[in-house]
VEXTORBA-96126 format. One record per residue (C-alpha): residue in one letter; chain; x, y, z; residue number from 1. Coordinates in Angstrom, 3 decimals, decimal comma, m for minus. Each point is the difference from the previous one (the first is absolute). Example, Ala and Ser with C-alpha at 12.3 -4.5 7.8 and 13.67 -1.06 7.14 Angstrom:
2
type=a	mol=A	px=12,300	py=m4,500	pz=7,800	seq=1
type=s	mol=A	px=1,370	py=3,440	pz=m0,660	seq=2
This chain:
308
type=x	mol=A	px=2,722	py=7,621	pz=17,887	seq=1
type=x	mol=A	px=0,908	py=1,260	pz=m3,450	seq=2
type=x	mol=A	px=3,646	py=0,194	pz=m0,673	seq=3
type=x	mol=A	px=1,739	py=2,671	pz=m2,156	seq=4
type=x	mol=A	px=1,732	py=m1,077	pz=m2,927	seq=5
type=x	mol=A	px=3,958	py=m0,996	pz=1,157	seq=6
type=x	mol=A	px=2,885	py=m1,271	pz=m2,250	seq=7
type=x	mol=A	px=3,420	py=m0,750	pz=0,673	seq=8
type=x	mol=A	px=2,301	py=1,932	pz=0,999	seq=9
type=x	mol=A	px=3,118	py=0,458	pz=m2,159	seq=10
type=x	mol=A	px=1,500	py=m0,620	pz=3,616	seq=11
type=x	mol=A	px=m2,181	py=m3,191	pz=0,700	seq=12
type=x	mol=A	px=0,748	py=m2,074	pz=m3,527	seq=13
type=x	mol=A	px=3,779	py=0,821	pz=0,377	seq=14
type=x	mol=A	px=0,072	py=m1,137	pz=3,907	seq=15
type=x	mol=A	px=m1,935	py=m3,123	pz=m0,587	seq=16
type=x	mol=A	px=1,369	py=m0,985	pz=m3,926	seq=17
type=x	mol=A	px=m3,395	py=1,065	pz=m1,197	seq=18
type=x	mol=A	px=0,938	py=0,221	pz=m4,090	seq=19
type=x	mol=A	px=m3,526	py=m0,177	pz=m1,112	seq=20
type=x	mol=A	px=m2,894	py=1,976	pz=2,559	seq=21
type=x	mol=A	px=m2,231	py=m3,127	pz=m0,259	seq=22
type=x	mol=A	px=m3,254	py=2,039	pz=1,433	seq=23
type=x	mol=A	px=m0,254	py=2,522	pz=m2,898	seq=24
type=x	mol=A	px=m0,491	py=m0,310	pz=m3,475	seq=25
type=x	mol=A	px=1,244	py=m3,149	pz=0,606	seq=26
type=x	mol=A	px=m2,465	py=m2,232	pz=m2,291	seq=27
type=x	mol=A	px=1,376	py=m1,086	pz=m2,841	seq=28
type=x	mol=A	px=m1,267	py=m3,318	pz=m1,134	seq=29
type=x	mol=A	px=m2,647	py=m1,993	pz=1,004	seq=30
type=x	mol=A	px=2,488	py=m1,913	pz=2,815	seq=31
type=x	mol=A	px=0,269	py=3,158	pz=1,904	seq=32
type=x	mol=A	px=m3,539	py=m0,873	pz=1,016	seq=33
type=x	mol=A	px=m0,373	py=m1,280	pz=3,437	seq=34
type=x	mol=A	px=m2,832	py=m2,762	pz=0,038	seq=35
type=x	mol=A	px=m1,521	py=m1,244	pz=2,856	seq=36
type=x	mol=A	px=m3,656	py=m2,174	pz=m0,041	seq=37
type=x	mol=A	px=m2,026	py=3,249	pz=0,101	seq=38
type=x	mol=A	px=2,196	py=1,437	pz=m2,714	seq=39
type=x	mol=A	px=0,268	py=m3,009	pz=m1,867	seq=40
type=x	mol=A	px=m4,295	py=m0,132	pz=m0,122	seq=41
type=x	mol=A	px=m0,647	py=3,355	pz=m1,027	seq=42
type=x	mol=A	px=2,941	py=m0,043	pz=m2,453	seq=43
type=x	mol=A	px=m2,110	py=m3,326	pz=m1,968	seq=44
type=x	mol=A	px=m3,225	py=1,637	pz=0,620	seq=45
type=x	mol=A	px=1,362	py=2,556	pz=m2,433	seq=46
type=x	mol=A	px=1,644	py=m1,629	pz=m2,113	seq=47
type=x	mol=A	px=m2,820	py=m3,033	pz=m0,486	seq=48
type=x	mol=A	px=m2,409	py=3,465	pz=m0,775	seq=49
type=x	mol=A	px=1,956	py=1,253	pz=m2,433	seq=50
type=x	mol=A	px=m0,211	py=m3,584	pz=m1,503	seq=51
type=x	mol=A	px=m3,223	py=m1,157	pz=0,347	seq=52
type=x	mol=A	px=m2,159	py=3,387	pz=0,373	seq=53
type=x	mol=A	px=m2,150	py=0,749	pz=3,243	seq=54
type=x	mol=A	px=0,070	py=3,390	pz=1,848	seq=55
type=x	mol=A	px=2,704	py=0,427	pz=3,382	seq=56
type=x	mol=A	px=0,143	py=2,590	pz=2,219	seq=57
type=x	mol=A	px=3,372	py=0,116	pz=1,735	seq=58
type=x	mol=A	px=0,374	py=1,715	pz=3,270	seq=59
type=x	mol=A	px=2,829	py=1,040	pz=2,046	seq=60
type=x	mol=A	px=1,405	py=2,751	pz=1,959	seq=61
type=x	mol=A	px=2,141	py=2,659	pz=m1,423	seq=62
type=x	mol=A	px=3,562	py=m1,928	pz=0,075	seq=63
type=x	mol=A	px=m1,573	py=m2,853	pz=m0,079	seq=64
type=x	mol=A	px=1,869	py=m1,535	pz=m3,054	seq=65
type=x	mol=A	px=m3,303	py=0,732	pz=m2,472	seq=66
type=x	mol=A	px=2,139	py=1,866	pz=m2,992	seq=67
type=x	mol=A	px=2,737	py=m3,200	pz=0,326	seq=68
type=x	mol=A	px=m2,947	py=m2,787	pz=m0,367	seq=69
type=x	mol=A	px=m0,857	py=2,372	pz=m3,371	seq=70
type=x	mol=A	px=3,825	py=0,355	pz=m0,834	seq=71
type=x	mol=A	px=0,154	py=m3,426	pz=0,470	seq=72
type=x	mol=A	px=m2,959	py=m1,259	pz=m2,190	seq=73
type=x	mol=A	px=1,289	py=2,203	pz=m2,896	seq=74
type=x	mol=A	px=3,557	py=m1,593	pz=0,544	seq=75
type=x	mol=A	px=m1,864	py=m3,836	pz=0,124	seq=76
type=x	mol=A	px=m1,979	py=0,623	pz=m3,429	seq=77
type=x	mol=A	px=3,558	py=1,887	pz=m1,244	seq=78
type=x	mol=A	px=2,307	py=m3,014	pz=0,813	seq=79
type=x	mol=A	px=m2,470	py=m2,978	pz=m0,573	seq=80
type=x	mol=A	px=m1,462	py=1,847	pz=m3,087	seq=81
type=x	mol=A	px=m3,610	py=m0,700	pz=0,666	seq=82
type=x	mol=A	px=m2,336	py=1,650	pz=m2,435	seq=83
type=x	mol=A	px=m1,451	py=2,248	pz=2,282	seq=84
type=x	mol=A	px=0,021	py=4,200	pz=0,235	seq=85
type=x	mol=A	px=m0,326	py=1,896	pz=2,213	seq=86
type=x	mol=A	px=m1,772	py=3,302	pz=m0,058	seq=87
type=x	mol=A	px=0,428	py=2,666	pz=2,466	seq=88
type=x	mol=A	px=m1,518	py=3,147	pz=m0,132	seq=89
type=x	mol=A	px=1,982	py=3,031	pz=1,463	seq=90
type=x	mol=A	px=m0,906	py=0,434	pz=3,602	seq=91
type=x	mol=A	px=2,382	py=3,127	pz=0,535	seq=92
type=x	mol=A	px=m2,364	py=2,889	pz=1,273	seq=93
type=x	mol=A	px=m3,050	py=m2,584	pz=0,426	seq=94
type=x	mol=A	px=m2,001	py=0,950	pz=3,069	seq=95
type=x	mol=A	px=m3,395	py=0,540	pz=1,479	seq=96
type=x	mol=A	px=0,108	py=2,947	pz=2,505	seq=97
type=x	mol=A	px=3,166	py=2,224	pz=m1,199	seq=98
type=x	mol=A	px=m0,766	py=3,199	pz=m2,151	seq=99
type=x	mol=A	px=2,884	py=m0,673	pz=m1,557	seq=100
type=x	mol=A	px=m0,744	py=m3,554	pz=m1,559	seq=101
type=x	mol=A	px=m2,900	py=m1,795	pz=m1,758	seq=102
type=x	mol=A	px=m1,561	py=m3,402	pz=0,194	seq=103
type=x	mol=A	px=1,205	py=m2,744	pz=m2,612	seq=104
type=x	mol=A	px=m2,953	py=m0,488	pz=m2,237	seq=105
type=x	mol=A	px=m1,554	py=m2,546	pz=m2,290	seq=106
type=x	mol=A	px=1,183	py=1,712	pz=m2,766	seq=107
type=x	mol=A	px=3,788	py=0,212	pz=1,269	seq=108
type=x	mol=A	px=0,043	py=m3,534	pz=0,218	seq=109
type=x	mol=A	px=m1,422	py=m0,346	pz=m3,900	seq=110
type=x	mol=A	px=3,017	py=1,962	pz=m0,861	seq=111
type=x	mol=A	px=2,490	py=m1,936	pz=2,004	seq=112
type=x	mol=A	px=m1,567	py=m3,030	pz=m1,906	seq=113
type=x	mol=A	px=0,845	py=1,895	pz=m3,092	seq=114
type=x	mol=A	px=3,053	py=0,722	pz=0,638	seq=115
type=x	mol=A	px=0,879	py=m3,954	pz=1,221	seq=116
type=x	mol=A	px=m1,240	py=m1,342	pz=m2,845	seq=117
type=x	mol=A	px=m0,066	py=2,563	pz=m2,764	seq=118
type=x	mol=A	px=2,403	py=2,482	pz=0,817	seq=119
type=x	mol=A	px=m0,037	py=2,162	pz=m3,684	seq=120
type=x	mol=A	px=m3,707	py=m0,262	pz=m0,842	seq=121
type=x	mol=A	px=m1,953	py=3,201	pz=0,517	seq=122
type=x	mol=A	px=m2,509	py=m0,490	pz=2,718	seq=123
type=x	mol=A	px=m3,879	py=0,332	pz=m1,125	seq=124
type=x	mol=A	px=m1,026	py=3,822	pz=1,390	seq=125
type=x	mol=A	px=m3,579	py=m1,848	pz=0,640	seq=126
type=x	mol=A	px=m0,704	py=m1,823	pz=3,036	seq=127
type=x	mol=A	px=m1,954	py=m2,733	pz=m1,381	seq=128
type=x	mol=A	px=2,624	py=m0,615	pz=m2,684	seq=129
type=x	mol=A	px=2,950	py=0,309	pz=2,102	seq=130
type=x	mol=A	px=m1,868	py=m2,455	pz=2,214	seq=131
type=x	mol=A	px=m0,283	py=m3,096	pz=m2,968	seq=132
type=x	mol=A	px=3,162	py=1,239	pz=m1,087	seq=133
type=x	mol=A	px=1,340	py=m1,773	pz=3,207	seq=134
type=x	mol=A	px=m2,149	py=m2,716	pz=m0,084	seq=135
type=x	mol=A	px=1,248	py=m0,908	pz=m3,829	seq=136
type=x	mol=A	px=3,934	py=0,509	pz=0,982	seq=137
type=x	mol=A	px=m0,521	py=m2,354	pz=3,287	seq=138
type=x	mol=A	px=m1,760	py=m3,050	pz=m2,234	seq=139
type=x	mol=A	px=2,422	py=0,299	pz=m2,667	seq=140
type=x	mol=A	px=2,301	py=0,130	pz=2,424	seq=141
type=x	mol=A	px=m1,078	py=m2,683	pz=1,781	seq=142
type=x	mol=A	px=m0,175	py=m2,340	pz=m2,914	seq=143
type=x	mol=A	px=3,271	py=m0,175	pz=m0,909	seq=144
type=x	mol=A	px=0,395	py=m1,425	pz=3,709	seq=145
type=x	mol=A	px=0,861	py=3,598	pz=2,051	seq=146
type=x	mol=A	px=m1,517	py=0,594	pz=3,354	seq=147
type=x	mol=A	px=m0,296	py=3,054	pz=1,592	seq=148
type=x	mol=A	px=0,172	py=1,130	pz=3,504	seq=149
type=x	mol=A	px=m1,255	py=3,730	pz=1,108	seq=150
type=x	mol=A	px=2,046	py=0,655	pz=3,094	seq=151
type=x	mol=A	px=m1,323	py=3,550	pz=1,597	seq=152
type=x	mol=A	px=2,980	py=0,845	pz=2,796	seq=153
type=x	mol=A	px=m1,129	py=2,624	pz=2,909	seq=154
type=x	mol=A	px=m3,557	py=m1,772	pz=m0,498	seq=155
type=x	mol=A	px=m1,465	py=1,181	pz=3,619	seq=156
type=x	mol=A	px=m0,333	py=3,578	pz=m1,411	seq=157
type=x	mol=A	px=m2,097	py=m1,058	pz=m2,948	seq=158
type=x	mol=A	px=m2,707	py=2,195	pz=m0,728	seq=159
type=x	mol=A	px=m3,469	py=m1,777	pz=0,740	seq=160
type=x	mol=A	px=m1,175	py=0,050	pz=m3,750	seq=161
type=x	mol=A	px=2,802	py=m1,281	pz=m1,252	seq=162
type=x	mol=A	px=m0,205	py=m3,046	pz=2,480	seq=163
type=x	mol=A	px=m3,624	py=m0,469	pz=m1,381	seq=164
type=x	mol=A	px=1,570	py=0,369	pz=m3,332	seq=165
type=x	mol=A	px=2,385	py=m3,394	pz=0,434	seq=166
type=x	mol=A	px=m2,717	py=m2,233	pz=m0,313	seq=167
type=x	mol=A	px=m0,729	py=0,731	pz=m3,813	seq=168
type=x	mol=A	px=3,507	py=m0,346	pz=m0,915	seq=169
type=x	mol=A	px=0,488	py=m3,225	pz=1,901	seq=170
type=x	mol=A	px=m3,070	py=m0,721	pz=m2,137	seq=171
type=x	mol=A	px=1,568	py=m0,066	pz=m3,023	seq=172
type=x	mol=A	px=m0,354	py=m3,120	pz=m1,774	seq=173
type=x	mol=A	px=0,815	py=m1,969	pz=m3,222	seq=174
type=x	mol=A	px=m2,549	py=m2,277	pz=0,339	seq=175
type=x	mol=A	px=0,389	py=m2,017	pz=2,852	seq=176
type=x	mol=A	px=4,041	py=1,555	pz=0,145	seq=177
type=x	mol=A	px=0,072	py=2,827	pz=3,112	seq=178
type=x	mol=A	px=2,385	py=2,571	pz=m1,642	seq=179
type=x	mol=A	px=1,380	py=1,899	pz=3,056	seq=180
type=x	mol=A	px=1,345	py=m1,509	pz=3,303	seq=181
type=x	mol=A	px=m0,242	py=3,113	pz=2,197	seq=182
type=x	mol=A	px=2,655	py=0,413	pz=3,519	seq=183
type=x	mol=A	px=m0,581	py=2,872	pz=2,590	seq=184
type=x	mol=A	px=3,120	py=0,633	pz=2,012	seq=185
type=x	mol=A	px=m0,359	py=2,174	pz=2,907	seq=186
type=x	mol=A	px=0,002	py=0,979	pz=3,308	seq=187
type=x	mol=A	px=m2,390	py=m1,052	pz=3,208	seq=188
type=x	mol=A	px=m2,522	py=2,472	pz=m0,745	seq=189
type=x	mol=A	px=m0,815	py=m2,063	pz=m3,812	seq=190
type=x	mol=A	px=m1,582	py=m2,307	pz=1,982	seq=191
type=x	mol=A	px=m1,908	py=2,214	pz=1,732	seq=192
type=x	mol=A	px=m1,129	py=1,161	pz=m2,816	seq=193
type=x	mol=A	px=m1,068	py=m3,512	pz=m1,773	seq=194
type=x	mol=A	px=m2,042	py=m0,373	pz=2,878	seq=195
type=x	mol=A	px=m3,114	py=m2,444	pz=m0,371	seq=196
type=x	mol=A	px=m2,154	py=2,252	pz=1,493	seq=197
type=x	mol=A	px=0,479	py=3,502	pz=m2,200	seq=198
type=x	mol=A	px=m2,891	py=m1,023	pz=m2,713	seq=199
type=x	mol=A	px=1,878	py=2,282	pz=m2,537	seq=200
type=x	mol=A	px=2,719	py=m2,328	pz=m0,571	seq=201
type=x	mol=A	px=m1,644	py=m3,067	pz=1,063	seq=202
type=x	mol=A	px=0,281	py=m1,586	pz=m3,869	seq=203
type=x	mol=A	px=3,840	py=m0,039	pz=m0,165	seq=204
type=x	mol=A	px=0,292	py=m0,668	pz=3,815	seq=205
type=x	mol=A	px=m1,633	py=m3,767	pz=m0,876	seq=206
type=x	mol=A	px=2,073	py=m0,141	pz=m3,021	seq=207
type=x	mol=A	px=3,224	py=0,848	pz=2,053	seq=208
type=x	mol=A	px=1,994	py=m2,141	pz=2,202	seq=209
type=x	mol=A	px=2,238	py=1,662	pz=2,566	seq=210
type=x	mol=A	px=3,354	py=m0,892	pz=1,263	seq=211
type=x	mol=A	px=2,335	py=1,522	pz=2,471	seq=212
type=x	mol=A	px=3,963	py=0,552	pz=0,096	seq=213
type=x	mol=A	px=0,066	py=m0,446	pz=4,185	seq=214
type=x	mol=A	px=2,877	py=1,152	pz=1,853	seq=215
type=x	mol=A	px=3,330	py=m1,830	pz=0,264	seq=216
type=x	mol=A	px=m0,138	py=m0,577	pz=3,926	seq=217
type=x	mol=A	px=0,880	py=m3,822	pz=0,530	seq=218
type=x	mol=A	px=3,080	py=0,432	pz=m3,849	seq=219
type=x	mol=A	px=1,822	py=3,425	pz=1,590	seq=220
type=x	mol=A	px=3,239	py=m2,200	pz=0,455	seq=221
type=x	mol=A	px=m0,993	py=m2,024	pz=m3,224	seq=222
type=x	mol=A	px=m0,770	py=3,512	pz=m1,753	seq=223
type=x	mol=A	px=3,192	py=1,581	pz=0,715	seq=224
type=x	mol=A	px=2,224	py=m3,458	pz=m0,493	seq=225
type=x	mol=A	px=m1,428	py=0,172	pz=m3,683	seq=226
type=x	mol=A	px=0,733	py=3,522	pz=m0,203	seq=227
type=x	mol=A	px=3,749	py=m0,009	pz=0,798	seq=228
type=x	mol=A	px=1,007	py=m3,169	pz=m1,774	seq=229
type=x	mol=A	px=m1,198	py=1,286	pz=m3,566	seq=230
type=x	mol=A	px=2,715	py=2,361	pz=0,828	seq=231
type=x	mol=A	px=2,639	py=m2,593	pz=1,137	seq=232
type=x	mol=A	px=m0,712	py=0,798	pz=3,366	seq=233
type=x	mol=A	px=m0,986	py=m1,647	pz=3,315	seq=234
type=x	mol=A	px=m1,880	py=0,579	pz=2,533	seq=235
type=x	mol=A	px=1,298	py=m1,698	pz=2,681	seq=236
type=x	mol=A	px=3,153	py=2,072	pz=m0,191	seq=237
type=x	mol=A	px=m1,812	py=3,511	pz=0,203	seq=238
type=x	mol=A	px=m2,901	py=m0,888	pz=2,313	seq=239
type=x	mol=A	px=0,009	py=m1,162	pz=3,204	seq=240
type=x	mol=A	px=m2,667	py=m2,774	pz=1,021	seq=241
type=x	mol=A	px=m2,284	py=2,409	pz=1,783	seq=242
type=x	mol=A	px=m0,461	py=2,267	pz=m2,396	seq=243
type=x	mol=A	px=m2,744	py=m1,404	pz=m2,040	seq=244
type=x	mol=A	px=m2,232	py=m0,389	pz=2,497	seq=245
type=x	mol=A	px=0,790	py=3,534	pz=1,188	seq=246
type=x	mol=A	px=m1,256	py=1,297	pz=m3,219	seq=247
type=x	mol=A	px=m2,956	py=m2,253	pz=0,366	seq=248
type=x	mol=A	px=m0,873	py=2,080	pz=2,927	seq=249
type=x	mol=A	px=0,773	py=3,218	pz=m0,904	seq=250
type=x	mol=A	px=m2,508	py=m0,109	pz=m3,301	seq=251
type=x	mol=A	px=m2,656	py=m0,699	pz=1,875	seq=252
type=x	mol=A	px=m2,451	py=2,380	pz=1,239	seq=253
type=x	mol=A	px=m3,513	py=m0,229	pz=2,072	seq=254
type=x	mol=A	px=m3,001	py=1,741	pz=m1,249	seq=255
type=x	mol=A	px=m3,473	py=m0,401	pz=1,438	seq=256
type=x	mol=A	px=m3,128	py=m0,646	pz=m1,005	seq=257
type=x	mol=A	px=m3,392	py=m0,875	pz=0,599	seq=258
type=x	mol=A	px=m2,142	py=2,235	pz=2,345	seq=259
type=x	mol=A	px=m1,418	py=m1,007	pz=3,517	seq=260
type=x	mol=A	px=m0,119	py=m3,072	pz=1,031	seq=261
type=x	mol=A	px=1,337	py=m0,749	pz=m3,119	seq=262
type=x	mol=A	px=3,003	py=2,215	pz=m0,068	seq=263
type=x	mol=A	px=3,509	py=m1,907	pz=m0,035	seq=264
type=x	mol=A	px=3,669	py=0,494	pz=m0,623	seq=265
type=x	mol=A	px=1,096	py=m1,764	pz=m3,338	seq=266
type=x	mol=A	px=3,994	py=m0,338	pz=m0,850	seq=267
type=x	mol=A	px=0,838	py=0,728	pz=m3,479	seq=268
type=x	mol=A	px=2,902	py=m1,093	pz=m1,272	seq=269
type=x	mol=A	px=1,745	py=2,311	pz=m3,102	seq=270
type=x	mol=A	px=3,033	py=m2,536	pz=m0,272	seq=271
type=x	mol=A	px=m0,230	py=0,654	pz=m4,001	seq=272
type=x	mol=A	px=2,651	py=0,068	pz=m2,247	seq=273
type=x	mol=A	px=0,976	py=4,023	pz=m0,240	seq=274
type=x	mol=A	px=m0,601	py=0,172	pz=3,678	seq=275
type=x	mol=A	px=2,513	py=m2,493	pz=0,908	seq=276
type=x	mol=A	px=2,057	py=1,018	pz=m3,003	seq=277
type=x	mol=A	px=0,107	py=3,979	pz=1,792	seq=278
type=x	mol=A	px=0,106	py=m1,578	pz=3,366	seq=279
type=x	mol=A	px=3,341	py=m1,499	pz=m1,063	seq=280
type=x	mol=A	px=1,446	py=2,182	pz=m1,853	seq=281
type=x	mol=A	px=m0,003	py=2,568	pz=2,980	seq=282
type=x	mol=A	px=1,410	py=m3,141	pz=2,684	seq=283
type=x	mol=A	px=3,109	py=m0,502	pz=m2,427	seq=284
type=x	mol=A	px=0,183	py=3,812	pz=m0,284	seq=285
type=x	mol=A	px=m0,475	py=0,375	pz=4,194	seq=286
type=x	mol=A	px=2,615	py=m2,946	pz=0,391	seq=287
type=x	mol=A	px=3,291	py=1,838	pz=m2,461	seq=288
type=x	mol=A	px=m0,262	py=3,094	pz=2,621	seq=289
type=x	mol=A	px=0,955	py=m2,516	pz=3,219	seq=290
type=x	mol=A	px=1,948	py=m2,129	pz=m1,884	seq=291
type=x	mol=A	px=m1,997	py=m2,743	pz=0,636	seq=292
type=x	mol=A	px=0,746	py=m3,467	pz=m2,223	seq=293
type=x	mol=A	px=m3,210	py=m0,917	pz=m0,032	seq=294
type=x	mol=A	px=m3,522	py=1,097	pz=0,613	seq=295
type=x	mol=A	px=m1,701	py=m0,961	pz=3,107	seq=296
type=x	mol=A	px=m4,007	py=0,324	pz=1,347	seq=297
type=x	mol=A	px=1,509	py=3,615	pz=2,264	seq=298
type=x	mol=A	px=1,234	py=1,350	pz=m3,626	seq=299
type=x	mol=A	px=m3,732	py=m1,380	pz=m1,482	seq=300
type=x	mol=A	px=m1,852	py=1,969	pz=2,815	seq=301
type=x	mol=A	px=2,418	py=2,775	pz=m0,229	seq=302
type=x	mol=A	px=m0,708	py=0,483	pz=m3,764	seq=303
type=x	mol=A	px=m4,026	py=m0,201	pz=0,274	seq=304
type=x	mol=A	px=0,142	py=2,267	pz=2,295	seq=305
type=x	mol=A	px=2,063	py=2,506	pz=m1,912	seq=306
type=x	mol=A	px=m2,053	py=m0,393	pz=m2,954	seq=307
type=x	mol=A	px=m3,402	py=m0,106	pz=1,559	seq=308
């Protein structure tokens, strides 16, 4: 079950003391973060690639908390000033299938490199010269003691050639020195599409480890605790002790699969953070219109299934 975006109600913050809507647009430091073991893992993973080099695929589903883990590794190199950039090419109107968008390609990323490291030099109109262009501005770079991290957003629509393409930049070397630490954030189907088996991409899929963002099933309570106090609220005092589990249950779905013999009914959980973040948003907003004090599982169930 997919849930439509919800905030709150002007109704809803002024019946509950809501000052600050701590579900949207609410991340402002790197605090506002809500870290649990998972989190915490994938959150090192990047940040010890952006360090030390290696190529990551990260994979969640949408509203799974990808962006924040990028927001968040651009705040950690901010704040602790490590000498690391990162370089992000433009992803707006990247796709594979839509007539209306085109593939990122090798040669978008060489500008984004450009534009990272040299932003007023005049880019080489040849391809082979634009190409050691890049390679000269990421050793220089690299020996006065920068890093760099190429951190593609969106990465499951990728464009096959391009995915080819990674492996020569993560190539780049000065000497022994990688130059590039590469990061692919993006949803389920970037794994799919890293598979072992498609013989296409099979030289970056060895050079690429994946990790996953999982869904927040056994932190709901822990998630949403987190989420009100960085707005001097509690949740004790707008939740009742049911209703965590409640919205456990309700983003949760069965799908099946298999055929046969083999066929079976798998539960999958969508417990991540924008689902629970709409999920609530509509309880507080169901509770204001009965006057309720507090939201309870019947005001859960009764939002999922108005927003189902």
């Amino acid at each position: 079950m997919l849930l439509r975006k919800h905030t709150l109600s002007s109704q809803a913050r002024q019946h509950f003391r809501i000052a600050r809507d701590p579900f949207t647009d609410e991340m402002e430091t790197d605090a506002d973060v809500f870290v649990s073991d998972d989190i915490r893992y994938v959150r090192a993973a990047m940040r010890q690639t952006a360090r030390h080099g290696g190529m990551l695929a990260v994979v969640a589903e949408s509203g799974g908390g990808k962006s924040t883990l990028v927001q968040d590794l651009q705040e950690w190199i901010n704040t602790s000033r490590e000498p690391i950039t990162l370089i992000t090419p433009y992803v707006l109107g990247m796709g594979r299938a839509d007539r209306k968008s085109r593939p990122l390609l090798a040669d978008d990323i060489i500008r984004s490199i450009f534009r990272a490291l040299a932003p007023t030099m005049a880019v080489p109109q040849n391809a082979e010269r634009r190409a050691a262009a890049i390679h000269q501005l990421l050793a220089e770079s690299a020996r006065i003691g920068r890093r760099h991290a190429l951190v593609i957003e969106e990465a499951h629509d990728l464009a096959t050639p391009t995915l080819k393409h990674l492996k020569r930049f993560y190539e780049l070397q000065d000497g022994f020195r990688k130059l590039l630490a590469i990061m692919l954030i993006g949803q389920t189907e970037l794994e799919g599409r890293l598979s072992e088996h498609d013989a296409s991409v099979r030289e970056v899929v060895q050079r690429c480890e994946i990790v996953h963002l999982p869904p927040l099933d056994n932190h709901v309570e822990a998630y949403l605790r987190h989420k009100l106090a960085r707005v001097d609220l509690s949740f004790d005092a707008l939740f009742e002790p049911d209703a965590a589990d409640e919205i456990r249950s309700r983003l949760r779905t069965a799908t099946t699969e298999g055929r046969g013999a083999q066929r079976q009914v798998v539960t999958v959980s969508l417990c991540h953070p924008l689902a629970i973040n709409n999920l609530v948003s509509a309880a507080l907003n169901e509770a204001v219109k009965i006057g309720a004090t507090k939201v309870n599982k019947d005001l859960i169930a009764a939002a999922a299934r108005a927003s189902a």
